[in-house]
C-alpha positions as CSV (number, residue, x, y, z in Angstrom):
1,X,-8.0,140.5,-25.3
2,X,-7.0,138.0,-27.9
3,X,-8.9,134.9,-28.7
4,X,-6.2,132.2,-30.5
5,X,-8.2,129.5,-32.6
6,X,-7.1,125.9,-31.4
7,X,-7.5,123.5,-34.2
8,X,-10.1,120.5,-33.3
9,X,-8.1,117.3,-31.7
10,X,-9.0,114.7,-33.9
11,X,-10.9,111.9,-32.3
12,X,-8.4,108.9,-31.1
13,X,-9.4,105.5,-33.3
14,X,-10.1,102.6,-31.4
15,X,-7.5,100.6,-30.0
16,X,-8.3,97.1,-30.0
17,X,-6.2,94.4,-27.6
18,X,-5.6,91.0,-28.5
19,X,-7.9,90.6,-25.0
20,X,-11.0,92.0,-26.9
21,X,-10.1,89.9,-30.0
22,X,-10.4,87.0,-27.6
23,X,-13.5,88.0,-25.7
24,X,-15.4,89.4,-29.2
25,X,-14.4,85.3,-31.2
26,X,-15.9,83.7,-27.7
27,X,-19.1,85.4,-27.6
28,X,-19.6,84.9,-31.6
29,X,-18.9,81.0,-30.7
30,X,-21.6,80.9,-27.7
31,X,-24.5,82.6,-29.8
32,X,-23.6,80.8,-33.0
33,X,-22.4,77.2,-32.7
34,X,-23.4,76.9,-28.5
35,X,-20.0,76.7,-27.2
36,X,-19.9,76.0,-23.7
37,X,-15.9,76.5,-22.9
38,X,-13.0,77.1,-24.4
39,X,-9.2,76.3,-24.1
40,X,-5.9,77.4,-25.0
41,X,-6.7,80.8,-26.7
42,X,-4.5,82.6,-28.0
43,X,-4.5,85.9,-30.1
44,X,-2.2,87.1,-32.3
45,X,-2.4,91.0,-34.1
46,X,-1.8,91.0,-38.1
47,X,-2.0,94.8,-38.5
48,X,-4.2,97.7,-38.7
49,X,-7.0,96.4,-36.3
50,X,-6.8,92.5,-37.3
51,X,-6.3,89.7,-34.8
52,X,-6.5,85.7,-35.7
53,X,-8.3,84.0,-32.4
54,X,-7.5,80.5,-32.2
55,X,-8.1,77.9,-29.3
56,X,-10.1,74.8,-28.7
57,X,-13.9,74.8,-28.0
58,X,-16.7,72.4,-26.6
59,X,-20.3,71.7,-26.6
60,X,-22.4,69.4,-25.8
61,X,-24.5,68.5,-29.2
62,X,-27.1,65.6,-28.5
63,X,-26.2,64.4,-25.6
64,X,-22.6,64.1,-26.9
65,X,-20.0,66.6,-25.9
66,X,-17.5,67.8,-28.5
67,X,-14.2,69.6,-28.8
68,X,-12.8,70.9,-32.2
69,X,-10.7,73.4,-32.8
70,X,-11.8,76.8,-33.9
71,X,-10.0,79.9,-36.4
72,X,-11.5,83.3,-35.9
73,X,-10.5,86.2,-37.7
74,X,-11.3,89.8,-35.8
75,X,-11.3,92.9,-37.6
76,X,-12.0,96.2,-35.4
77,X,-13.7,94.2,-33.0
78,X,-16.2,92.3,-35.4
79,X,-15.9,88.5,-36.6
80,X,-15.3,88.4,-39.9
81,X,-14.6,84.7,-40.3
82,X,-15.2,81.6,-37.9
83,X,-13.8,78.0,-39.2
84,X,-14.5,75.5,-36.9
85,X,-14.3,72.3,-39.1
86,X,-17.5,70.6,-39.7
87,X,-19.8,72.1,-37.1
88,X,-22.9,73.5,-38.2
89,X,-24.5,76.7,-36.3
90,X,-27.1,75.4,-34.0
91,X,-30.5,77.2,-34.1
92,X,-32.4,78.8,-31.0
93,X,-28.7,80.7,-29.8
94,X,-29.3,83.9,-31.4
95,X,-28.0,83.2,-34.3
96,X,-30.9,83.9,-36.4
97,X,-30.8,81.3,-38.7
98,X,-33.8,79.7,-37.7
99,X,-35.7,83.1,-38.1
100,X,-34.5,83.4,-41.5
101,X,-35.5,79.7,-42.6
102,X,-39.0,80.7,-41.4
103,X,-39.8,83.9,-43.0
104,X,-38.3,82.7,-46.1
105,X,-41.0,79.7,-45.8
106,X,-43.7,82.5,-45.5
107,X,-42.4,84.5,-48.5
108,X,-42.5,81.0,-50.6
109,X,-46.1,80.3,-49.3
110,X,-47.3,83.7,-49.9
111,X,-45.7,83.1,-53.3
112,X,-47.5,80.1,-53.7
113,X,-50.5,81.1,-52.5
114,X,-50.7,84.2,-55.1
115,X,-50.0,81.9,-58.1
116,X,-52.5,79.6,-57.5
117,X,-55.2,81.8,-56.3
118,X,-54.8,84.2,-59.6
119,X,-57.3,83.8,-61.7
120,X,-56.8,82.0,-64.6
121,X,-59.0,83.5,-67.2
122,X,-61.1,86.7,-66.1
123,X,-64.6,85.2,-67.5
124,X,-66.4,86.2,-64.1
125,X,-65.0,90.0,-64.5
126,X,-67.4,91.1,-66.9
127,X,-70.0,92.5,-64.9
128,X,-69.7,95.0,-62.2
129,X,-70.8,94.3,-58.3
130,X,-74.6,94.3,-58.4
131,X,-75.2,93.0,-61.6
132,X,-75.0,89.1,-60.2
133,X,-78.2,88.3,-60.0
134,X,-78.0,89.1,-63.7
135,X,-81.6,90.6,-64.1
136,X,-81.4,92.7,-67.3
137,X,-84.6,92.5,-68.4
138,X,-85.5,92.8,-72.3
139,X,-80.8,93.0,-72.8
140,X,-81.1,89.6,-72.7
141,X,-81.8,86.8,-75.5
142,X,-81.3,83.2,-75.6
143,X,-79.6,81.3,-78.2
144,X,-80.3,77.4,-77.3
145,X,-82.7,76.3,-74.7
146,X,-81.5,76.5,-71.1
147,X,-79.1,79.2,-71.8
148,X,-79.4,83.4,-71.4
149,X,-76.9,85.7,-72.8
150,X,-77.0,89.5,-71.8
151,X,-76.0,91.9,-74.3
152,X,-74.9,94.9,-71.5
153,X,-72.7,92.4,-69.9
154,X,-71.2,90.2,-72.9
155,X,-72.1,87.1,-71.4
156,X,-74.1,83.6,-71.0
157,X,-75.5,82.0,-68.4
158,X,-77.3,78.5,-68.1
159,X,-80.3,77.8,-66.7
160,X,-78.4,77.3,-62.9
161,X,-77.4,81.0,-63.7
162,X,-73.9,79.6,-63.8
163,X,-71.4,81.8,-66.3
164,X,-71.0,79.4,-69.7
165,X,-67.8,80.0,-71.6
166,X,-68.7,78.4,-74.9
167,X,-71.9,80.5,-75.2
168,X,-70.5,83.6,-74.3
169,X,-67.3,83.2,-76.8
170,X,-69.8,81.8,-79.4
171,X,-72.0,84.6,-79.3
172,X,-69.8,87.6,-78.0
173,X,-66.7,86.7,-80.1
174,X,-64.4,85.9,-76.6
């Protein structure tokens, strides 16, 4: 008994109709720009996959109901390009617009936040957790009344324990 090797049939592409063309353009126009009808669609193929969708589309906007005409250009069954004059997309159909304007506000404020929180000089690094209270017994001196420097931690204090910049630089060399 002989076995014969058929060669693999190679998968058939995806015929697209000027029917899906239509029906992919319409439900890009309800999610994006809340298009309630349309009228006088037509479809016609430009090759390898491509269809130009154009027709007439309403929505009610504010109260006010509007028809424009719209373009879209379908490639393989995804919208490539929507022209429908001087509508804007309206936010809350899906589009994701919305989303996007509020994350990138989050980023900015996260951004904002870090820049102003960062420390601007490092003076209150200079002793490790613990060392606060800044009891160091005898490592300590003080050059001017009211104020303590301690030598282990390279800095001065006032008499409200509060961290003194001019001492510390004077008498540390910061």
């Amino acid at each position: 008994m002989a076995l014969l090797a058929v060669p693999p049939v190679p998968a058939r592409a995806q015929s697209w109709s000027p029917r899906d063309a239509e029906g992919v353009c319409k439900d890009q126009l309800r999610r994006d720009y809340g298009i309630s009808n349309t009228r006088g669609v037509t479809s016609s193929e430009r090759g390898n996959g491509r269809f130009q969708v154009t027709g007439h589309a309403d929505r009610a906007n504010q109260g006010n109901n509007q028809t424009a005409r719209f373009d879209c250009w379908v490639e393989r069954g995804s919208v490539r390009n929507v022209n429908l004059g001087d509508w804007e997309k309206q936010s809350g159909n899906g589009s994701g617009d919305a989303v996007a304007a509020v994350g990138a506000a989050i980023v900015l404020g996260a951004i904002i936040a870090a820049a102003t929180s960062k420390k601007k000089s490092h003076e209150h690094d200079r002793y490790p957790d613990g060392y606060q209270d800044n009891n160091y017994g005898s490592d300590s001196f003080s050059p001017a009344g009211g104020i303590t420097c301690y030598r282990q931690q390279r800095a001065c204090f006032d008499g409200y324990n509060n961290y003194n910049a001019g001492w510390t630089s004077r008498e540390f060399g910061y």
